[in-house]
Phi, psi and omega in degrees: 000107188267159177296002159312327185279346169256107187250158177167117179333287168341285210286295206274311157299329181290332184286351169298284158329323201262002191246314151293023178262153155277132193248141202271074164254019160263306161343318188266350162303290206277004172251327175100043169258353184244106200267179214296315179309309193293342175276324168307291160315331191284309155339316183282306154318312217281154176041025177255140163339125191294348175286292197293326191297327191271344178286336174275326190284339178279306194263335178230055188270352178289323159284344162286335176285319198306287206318294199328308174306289213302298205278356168289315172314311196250329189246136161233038152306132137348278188314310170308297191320321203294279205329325180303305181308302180304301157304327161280335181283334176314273167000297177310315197302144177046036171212091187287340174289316157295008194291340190275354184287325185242339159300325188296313220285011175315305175321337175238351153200118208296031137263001196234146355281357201257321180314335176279347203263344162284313184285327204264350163308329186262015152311162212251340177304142158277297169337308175272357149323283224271001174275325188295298193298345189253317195295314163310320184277298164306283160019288161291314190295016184228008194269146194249015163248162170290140189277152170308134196287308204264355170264329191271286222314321180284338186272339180297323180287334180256343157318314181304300202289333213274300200292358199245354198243222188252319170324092207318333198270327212261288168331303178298308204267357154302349180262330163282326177292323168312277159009294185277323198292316186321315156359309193256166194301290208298351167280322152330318191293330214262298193314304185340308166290009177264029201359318212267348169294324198283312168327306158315302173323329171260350187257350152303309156301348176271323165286353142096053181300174173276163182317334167315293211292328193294324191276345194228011163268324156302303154358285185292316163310304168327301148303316179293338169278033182260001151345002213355319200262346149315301192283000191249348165218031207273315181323309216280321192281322220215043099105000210283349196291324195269357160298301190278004185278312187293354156293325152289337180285310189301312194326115196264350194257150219254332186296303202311315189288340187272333160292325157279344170256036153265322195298314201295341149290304240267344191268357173278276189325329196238324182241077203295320195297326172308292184240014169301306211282322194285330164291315169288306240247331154283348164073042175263004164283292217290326185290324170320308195291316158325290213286355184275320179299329171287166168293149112242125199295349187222113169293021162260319185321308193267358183256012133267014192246310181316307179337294181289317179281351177296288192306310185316307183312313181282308179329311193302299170303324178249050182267132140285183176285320169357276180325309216298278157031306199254313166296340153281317166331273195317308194303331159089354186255082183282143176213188208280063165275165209308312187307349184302318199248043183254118172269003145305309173284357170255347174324268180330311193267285169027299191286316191311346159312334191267358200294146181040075164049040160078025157320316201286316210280337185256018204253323193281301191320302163298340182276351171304004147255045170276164173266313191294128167297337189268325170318295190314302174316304197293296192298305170309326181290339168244022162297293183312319177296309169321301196306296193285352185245355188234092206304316167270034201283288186305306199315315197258010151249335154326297200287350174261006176071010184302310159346279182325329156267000178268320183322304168340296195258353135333331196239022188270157188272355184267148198270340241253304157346293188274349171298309188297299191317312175329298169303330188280331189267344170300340190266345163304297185260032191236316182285126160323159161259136159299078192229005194260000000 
């Protein structure tokens, strides 16, 4: 795994600079933090032409892997930690044959390679943040066991805060270590339990980043929907289906869309009832239909668009309104489709609201304390509609406090809000109660 896999301007300019500061390592001599060998070894390497470093890394790279670590362990001077750093990535660029030079050193100390390089992830320097963090990934991606509970769980935790936060180079380059860790089965496993990494992940996309970051953001989603317990609920938590069809709709680049109807097989392929019905109610059939119509220089693209669109299609015939009903409800994005205002579909549906202890009537309840106005509207209004269709209808939305906002929202500043409350709370007091 060359340091390649994590890249970023930040990092490389800055690794420039940091190869011609001088670090006071006769000083860490004469404090007894350094001992006389290491310094004779340090020496040869520090500030030297990159031609003479390889040549030691050629005939002694094992003894150079050890000291860089040992001496990453005991000094935490900033400036070192940088210069240490910059060195083992050197080390790294374009050799990938050395990666096992720092994995071994476990064999001389079972702290080494990874406990110094998890504490200099919490330096407060960005640089030895985020150099530790491109060092840390190669590393791990290269290990031919499943990884340590106590090497991954602390560097993930801090990818989350990395991938969550506002620095664009802090963004960047946590979303290429994800990228790479995911690979693997048991690092899919340990984000997934990270919530706030995939939360990062949508709200990057959701800012409507460039193509790149949207393609390696996408990526990382694509791997985790090889997941089961992922594909069956990455929707229900994090809304994503209808994010990446408008991303795909925006999309200029051929990668971002191949990526995105790959996730979109993986999640119809492991988890379909999780995500067919939410996927028709995002109107990913008409889009399906549309992208089988384009050119693509890469044929797995359309024979997954074929993929998708086949199952929406058999999905679609055996949809009920029900169905249609519930999968916009769970989806949170209600709008005026037909079933709303059908007083057929609540004759018929109206009681099916109260089933596994009123899920549904309280998944229609939360959304009365949405910012959308069309939501809001779309939801009183089919409060009201329960009520007129379910004979104990007021008693179980009173009791569930629901009355009390729909009251509410009589006084909302949207005209088209307070109209629906109206109708809905007339339809609250107006109906006999019901309690037997």
């Amino acid at each position: 795994m060359s340091v390649s896999l994590v890249s970023n301007a930040y990092l490389d300019e800055n690794s420039a600079k940091i190869r011609s500061k001088p670090v006071p390592w006769e000083g860490y001599q004469r404090a007894e933090l350094v001992t006389s060998e290491e310094l004779a070894l340090i020496k040869k390497v520090d500030r030297q032409p990159r031609a003479k470093t390889e040549s030691l890394l050629v005939s002694d790279g094992q003894t150079y892997a050890l000291l860089y670590l040992r001496l990453l362990k005991k000094l935490q001077r900033v400036d070192t930690m940088q210069c240490l750093l910059v060195l083992i990535g050197d080390a790294l660029l374009d050799h990938d044959e050395r990666t096992p030079l720092f994995t071994r050193a476990a064999q001389s100390d079972p702290d080494l390679p990874y406990l110094p390089l998890i504490r200099t992830l919490e330096a407060q320097d960005e640089f030895v943040q985020l150099k530790s963090a491109q060092i840390l990934t190669i590393l791990l991606s290269s290990e031919s066991t499943p990884l340590q509970h106590q090497h991954l769980q602390p560097f993930l935790k801090v990818l989350a805060s990395l991938v969550q936060g506002t620095s664009p180079n802090k963004r960047d380059v946590a979303v290429q270590c994800l990228e790479a860790l995911l690979a693997r089965p048991e690092c899919r496993k340990a984000v997934w339990a990270i919530p706030g990494i995939i939360a990062g992940f949508v709200e990057i996309l959701r800012h409507k980043p460039g193509p790149q970051m949207s393609y390696q953001v996408i990526f990382c989603l694509w791997l985790l929907s090889f997941e089961q317990d992922v594909a069956e609920q990455i929707n229900k938590k994090f809304d994503i289906i209808p994010l990446l069809i408008a991303v795909a709709q925006a999309a200029v680049k051929e990668k971002v869309i191949r990526v995105i109807v790959a996730t979109f097989r993986n999640l119809i392929t492991k988890a379909p009832s999780a995500n067919l019905p939410a996927m028709l109610v995002a109107e990913l059939l008409p889009f399906s239909k549309n992208l089988s119509a384009r050119k693509f220089s890469d044929e797995d693209i359309l024979e997954d668009v074929q993929f998708v669109r086949d199952e929406l299609e058999r999905n679609f015939e055996s949809l009920t309104t029900y169905d249609e009903y519930i999968s916009e409800l769970s989806s949170g994005h209600l709008s005026w489709t037909p079933v709303h205002e059908s007083d057929d579909f609540w004759r018929e549906n109206a009681s099916k609201l109260n089933e596994k202890d009123y899920a549904e009537l309280k998944t229609l309840i939360r959304l009365l304390g949405t910012d959308d106005s069309l939501v809001l509207a779309v939801a009183v209004h089919d409060l009201g509609q329960y009520v007129k269709h379910y004979e104990r209808g007021k008693k179980v939305i009173t009791d569930l406090g629901a009355k009390a906002r729909a009251m509410e929202l009589m006084t909302h500043p949207d005209p088209d809000v307070r109209y629906h409350a109206l109708l809905s709370v007339q339809q609250l007091v107006s109906h006999p109660w019901v309690t037997a």
